[in-house]
C-alpha positions in Angstrom: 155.6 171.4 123.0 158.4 170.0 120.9 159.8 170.8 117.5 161.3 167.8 115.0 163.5 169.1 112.7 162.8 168.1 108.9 165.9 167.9 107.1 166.4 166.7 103.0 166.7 163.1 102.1 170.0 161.3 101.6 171.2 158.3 99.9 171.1 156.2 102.9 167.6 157.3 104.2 165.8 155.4 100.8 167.1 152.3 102.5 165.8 153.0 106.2 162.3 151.9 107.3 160.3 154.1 109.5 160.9 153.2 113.5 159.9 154.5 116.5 162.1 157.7 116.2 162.7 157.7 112.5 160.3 158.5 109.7 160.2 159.4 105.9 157.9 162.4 104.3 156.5 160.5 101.0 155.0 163.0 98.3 153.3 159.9 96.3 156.1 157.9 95.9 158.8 160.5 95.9 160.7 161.0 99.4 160.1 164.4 100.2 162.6 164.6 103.8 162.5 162.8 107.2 162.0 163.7 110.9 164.6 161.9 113.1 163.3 162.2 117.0 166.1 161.8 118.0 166.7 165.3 117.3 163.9 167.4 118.8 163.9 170.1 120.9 161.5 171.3 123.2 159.8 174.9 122.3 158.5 176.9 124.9 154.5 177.8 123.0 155.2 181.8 123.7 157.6 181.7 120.5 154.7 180.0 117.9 153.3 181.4 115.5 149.7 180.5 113.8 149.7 181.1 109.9 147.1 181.7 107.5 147.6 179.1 105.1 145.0 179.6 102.8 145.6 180.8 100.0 144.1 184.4 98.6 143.1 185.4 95.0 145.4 188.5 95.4 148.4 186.4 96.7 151.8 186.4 95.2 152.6 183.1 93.2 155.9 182.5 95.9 153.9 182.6 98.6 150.7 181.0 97.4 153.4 178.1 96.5 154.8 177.7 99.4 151.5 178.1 101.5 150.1 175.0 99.1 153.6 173.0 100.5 153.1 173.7 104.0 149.6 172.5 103.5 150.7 169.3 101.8 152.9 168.7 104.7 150.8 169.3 107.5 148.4 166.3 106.2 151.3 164.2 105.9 152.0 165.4 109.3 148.6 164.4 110.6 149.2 160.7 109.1 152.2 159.8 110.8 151.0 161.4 114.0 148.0 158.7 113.7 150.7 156.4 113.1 152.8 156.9 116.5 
């Protein structure tokens, strides 16, 4: 298994086209962060960890916010793994 880091978006990334080990996360039209492979490192699967991610009634706001993210991501995820 192998982890891509996501990092922010800079100036120069709104100018880059996705490539074979470049990509950008899009929210809509708003560039959310890119994953360069460039950078990823293998992860042995002992060290994962499966979340929950839906969301409870009972759930702090924080967490129920950043659960909603993660989901968000994870379909954009999916996408570009169709993609490659």
């Amino acid at each position: 298994m192998y982890c891509v880091p996501l990092n922010h978006p800079k100036a120069k990334h709104y100018k880059m086209k996705n490539d074979v080990d470049f990509t950008r996360i899009f929210d809509g039209e708003k560039l959310m962060g890119v994953m360069n492979f460039n950078n990823m490192i293998p992860v042995d699967e002992s060290v994962v960890t499966k979340m929950d991610l839906r969301i409870a009634k009972n759930e702090k706001v924080v967490s129920g916010h950043i659960k909603f993210c993660v989901q968000r991501n994870v379909i954009g995820f999916r996408k570009i793994k169709v993609l490659l």
